[in-house]
N, C-alpha and C positions, 0 to 999 in steps of 0.2 A: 199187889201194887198198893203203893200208898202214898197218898196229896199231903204234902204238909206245905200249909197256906197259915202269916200269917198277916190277921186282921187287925187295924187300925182301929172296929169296933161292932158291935153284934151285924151276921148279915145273916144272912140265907143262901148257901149254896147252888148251886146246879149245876150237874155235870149231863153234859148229854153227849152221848159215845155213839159215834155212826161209823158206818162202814163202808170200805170199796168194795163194791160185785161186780162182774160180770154180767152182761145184759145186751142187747140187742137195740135198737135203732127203728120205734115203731113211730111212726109221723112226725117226726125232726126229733122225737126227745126219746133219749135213752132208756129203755124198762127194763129192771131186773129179771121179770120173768117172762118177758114176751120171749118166742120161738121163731121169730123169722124177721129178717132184716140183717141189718149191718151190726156186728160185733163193738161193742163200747164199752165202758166201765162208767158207773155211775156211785152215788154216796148213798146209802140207806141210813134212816135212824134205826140204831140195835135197842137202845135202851137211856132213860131220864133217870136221874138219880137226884135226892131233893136231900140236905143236909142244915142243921144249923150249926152254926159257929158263934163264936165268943170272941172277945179281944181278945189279942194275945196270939198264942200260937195253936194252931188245930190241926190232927190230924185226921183224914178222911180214907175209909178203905173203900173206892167203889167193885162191887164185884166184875169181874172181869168171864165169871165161869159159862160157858156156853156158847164164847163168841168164835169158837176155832181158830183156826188160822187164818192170816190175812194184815191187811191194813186196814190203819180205824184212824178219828182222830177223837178229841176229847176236847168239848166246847165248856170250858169252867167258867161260871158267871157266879162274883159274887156281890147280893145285891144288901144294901142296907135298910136301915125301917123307913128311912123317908124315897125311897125308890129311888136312890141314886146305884148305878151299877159299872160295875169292873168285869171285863171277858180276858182270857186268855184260851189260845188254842193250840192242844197237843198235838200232835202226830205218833202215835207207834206202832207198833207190829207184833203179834203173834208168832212166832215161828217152828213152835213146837205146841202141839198136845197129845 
């Protein structure tokens, strides 16, 4: 997969890739790996990915290898030097590995 973002002017990247699991229902809040309770789906962080960019046009490979199958989404924040920042949020899917 590949992000092509283009910048208005130097930022810093971040993409942070989380995941939907399956998980269980322990004291009102959903845990991936709790064993007993009520069936639920919650988000996990998989993996942060830290990038710089340049004006102009960038492209960004983040790795994707390890996450199996599933749904994720992809929280891209790109922030500039004076700490002003821009988020945008994916959604995709896995469905072969």
């Amino acid at each position: 997969i590949a992000l092509k973002l283009t910048l208005s002017q130097p930022a810093t990247i971040r993409v942070l890739i989380a995941g939907t699991v399956k998980g269980h229902k322990l004291r009102g809040a959903c845990k991936p790996s709790a064993k007993k309770g009520k069936s639920c789906t919650t988000t996990v962080e998989k993996r942060t990915l830290t990038f710089s960019g340049s004006e102009g046009s960038n492209t960004f490979k983040p790795g994707l290898a390890g996450l199996g199958k599933g749904s994720y989404t992809a929280m891209i924040t790109a922030e500039n030097a004076n700490g002003t920042s821009s988020a945008v949020t994916l959604a995709f899917t896995i469905t072969n590995k």
